[in-house]
Backbone bond lengths (Angstrom), bond angles and torsions (degrees), N, CA, C in turn:
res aa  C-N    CA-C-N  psi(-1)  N-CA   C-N-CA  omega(-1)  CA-C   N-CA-C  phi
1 X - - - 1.444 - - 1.529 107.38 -
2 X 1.137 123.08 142.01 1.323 137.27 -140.77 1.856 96.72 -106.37
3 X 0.817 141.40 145.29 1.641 141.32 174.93 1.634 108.23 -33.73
4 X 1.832 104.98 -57.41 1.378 103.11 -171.10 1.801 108.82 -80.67
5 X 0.893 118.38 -3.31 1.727 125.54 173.10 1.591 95.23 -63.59
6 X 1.596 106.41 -57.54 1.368 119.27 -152.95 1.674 120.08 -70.80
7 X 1.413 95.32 -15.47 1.493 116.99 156.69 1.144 127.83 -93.88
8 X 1.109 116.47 -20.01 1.269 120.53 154.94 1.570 131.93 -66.21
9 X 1.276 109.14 -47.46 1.357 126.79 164.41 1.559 115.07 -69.44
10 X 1.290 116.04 -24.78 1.867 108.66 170.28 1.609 100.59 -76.88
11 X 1.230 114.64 -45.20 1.500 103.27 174.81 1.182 123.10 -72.47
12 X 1.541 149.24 -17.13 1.509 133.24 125.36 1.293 127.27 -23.07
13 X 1.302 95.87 -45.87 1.629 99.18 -177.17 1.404 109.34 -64.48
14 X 1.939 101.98 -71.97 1.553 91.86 -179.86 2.137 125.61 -32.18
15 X 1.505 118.78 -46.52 0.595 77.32 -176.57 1.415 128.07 -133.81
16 X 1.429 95.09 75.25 1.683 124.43 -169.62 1.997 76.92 -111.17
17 X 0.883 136.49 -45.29 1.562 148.60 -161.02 1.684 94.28 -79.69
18 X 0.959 112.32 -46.36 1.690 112.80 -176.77 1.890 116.89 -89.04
19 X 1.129 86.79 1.84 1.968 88.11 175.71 1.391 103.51 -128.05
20 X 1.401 118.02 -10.40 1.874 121.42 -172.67 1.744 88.43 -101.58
21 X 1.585 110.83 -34.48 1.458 102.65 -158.25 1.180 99.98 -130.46
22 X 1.754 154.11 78.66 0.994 127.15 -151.57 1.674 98.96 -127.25
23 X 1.456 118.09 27.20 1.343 107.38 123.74 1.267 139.81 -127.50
24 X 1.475 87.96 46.27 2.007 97.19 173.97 1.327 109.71 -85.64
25 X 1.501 127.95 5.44 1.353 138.90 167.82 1.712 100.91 -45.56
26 X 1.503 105.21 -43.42 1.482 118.23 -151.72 1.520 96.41 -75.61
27 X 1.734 109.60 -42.20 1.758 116.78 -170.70 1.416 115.80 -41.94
28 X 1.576 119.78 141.95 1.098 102.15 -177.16 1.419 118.33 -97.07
29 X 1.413 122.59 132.61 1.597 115.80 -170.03 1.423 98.35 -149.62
30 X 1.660 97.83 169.01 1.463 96.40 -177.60 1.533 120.06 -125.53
31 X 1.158 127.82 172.09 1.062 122.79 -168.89 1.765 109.10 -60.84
32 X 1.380 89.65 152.62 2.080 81.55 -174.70 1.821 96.75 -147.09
33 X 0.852 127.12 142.49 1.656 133.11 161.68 1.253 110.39 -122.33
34 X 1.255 113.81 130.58 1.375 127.97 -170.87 1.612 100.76 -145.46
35 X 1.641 116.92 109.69 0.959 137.67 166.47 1.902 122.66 -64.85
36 X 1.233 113.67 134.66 1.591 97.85 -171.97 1.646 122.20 -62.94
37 X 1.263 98.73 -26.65 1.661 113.03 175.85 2.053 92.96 -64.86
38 X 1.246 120.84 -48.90 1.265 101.56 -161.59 1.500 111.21 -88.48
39 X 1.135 98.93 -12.12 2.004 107.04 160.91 1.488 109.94 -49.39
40 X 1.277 102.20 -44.51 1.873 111.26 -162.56 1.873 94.50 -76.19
41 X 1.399 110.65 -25.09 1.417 109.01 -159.32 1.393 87.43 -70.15
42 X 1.406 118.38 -67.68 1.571 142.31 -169.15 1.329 121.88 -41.91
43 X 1.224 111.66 -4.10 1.745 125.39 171.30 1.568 106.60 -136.66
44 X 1.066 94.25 25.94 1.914 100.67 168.59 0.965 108.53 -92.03
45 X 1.825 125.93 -5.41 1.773 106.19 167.45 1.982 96.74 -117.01
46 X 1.555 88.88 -144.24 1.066 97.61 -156.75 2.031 102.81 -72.61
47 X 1.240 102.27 -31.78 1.382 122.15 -177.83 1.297 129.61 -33.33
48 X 1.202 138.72 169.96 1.640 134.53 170.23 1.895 98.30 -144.23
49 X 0.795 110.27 85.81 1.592 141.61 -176.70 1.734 94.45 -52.04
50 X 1.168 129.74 129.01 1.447 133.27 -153.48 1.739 73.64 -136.82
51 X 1.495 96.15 124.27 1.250 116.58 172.61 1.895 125.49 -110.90
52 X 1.031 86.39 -17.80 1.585 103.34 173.47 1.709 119.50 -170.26
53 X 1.476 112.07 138.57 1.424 113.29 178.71 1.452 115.47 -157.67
54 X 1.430 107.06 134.02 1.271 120.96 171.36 1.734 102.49 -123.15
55 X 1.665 96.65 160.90 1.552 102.41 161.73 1.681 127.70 -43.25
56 X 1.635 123.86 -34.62 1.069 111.57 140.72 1.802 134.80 -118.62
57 X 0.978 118.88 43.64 1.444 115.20 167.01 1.808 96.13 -150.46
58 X 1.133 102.90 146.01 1.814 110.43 158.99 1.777 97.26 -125.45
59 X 1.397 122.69 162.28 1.078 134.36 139.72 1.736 129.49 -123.85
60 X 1.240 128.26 134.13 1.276 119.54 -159.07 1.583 87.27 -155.83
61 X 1.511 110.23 147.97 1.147 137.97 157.54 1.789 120.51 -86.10
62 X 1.685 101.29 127.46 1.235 114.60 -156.97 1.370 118.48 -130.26
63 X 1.480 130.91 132.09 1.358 119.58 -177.37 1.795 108.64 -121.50
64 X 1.432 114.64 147.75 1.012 95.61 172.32 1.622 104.48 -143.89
65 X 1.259 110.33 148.74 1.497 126.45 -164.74 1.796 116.07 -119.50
66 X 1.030 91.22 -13.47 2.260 91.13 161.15 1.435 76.37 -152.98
67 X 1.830 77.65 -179.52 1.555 101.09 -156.38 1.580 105.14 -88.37
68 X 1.487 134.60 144.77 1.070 131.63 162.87 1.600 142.64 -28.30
69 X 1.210 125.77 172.43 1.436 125.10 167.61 1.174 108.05 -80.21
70 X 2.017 146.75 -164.30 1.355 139.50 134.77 1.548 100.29 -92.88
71 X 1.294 99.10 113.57 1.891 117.53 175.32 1.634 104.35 -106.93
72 X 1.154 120.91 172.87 1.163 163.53 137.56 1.319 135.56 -130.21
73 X 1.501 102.08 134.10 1.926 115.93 -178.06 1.043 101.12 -119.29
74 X 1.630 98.65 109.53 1.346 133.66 154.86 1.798 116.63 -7.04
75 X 1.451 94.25 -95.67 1.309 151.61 -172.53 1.638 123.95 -70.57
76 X 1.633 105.58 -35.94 1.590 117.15 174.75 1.054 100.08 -115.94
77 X 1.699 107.88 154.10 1.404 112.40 160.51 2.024 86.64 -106.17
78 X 1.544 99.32 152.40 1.103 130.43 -172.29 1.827 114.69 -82.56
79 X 0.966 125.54 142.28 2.053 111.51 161.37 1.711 92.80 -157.04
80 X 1.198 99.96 129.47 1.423 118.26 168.98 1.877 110.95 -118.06
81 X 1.196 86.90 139.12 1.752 88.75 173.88 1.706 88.75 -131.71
82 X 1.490 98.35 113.76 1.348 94.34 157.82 1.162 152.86 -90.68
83 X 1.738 128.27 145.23 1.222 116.95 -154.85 1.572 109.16 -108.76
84 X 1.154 138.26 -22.51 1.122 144.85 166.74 1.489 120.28 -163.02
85 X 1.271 107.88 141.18 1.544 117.60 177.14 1.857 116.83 115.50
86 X 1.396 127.91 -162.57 1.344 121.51 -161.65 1.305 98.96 -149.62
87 X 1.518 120.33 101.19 1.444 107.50 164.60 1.452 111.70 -140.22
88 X 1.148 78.67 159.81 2.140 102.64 -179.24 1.624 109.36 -83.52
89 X 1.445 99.33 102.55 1.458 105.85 168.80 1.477 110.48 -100.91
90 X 1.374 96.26 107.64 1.607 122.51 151.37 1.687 119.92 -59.20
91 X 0.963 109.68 135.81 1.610 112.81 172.75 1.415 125.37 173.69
92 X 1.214 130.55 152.88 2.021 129.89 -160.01 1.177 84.86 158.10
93 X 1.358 112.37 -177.90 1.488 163.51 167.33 1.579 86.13 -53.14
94 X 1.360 128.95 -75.84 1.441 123.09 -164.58 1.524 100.26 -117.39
95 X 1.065 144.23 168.15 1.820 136.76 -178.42 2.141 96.34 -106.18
96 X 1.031 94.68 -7.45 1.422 90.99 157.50 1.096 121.93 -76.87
97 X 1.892 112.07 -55.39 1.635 110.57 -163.87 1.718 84.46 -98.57
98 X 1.264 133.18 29.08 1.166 99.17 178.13 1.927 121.51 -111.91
99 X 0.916 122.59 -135.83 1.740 122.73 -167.31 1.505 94.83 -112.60
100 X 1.541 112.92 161.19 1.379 132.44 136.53 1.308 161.03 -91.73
101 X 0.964 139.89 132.41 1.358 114.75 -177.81 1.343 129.57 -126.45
102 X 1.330 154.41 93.09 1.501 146.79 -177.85 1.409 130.19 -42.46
103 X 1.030 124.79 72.42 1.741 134.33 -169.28 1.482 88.64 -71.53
104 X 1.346 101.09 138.81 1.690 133.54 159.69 1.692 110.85 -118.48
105 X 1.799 112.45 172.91 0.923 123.66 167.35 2.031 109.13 -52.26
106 X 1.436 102.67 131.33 1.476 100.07 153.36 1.705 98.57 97.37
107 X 1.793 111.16 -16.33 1.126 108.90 170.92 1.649 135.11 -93.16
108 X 1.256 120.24 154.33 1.727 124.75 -146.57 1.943 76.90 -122.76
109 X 1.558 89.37 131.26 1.733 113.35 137.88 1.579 127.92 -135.46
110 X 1.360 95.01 157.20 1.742 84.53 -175.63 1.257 96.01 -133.77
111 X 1.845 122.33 125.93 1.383 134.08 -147.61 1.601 91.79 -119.08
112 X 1.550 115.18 107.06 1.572 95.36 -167.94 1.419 91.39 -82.90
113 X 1.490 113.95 -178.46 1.471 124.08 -174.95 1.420 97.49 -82.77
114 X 1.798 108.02 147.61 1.418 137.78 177.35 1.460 107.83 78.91
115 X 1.576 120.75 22.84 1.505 126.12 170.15 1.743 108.60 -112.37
116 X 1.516 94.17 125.81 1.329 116.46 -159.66 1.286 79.92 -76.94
117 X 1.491 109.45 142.66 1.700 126.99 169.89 1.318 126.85 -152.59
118 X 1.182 130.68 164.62 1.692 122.20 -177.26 1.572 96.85 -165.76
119 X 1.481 96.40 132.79 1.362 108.39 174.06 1.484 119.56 -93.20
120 X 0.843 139.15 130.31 1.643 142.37 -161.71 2.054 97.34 -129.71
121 X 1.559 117.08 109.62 0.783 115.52 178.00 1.945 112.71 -71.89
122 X 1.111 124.23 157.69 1.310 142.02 173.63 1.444 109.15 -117.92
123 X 1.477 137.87 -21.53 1.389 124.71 -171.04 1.686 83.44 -149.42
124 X 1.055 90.31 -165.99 1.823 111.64 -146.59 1.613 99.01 -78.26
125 X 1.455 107.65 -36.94 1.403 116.05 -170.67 1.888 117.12 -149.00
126 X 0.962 115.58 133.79 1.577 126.74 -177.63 1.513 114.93 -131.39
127 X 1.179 101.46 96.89 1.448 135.71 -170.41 1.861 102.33 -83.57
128 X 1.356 127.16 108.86 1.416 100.18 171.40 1.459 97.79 -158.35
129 X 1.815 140.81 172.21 0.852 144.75 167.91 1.048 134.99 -118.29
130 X 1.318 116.03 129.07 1.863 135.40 -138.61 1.400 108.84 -111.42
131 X 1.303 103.81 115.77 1.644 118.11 -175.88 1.965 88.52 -100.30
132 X 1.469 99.32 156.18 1.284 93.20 146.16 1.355 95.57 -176.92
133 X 1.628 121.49 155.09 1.649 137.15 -126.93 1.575 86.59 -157.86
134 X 1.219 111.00 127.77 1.397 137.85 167.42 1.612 106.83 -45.74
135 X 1.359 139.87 128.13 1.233 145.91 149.15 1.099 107.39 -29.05
């Protein structure tokens, strides 16, 4: 990712965080820099590296290597921005009657809470970073 991507993509973020979460202004957190090379490092093990957390929002960097269960969250609404890889997001009312979607690198969803979903990998690995915001 290129400098102006990377500004581009912090300002998605910021304000995917300020309209999903708009009083995590108040949460207390601290400054953090996270380079894209060391994003990729930081989910090279088994871990999920928690980059920020309040009582209602966490953000954490996440990798995933097979395809998911069909879940639902209660309690959180979900936002993924993905950072690398190809997967089939399933999701509706039921994952039978429901829609799809083809996530790529660089692409954002926001999974509100009590929406049944399932991630279905397409490539070997799906690298992405996981917001998630109190109902």
């Amino acid at each position: 990712m290129n400098r102006q991507q990377m500004k581009s993509f912090n300002f998605v973020i910021a304000i995917i965080l300020l309209t999903a979460c708009p009083h995590m202004a108040r949460a207390e957190v601290s400054f953090a820099y996270v380079s894209a090379g060391q994003a990729a490092q930081m989910v090279s093990g088994t871990d999920a590296p928690m980059l920020a957390q309040g009582s209602q929002f966490s953000m954490s960097l996440r990798k995933r290597v097979v395809s998911g269960h069909v879940e639902k969250h209660m309690d959180w609404n979900e936002e993924l921005v993905i950072q690398e890889g190809d997967v089939l997001l399933n999701y509706g009312d039921t994952i039978a009657g429901g829609k799809s979607v083809m996530l790529h690198a660089g692409d954002i969803v926001i999974l509100p809470a009590g929406l049944w979903h399932q991630q279905v990998l397409k490539a070997p690995l799906m690298r992405y970073v996981l917001f998630k915001t109190r109902k």
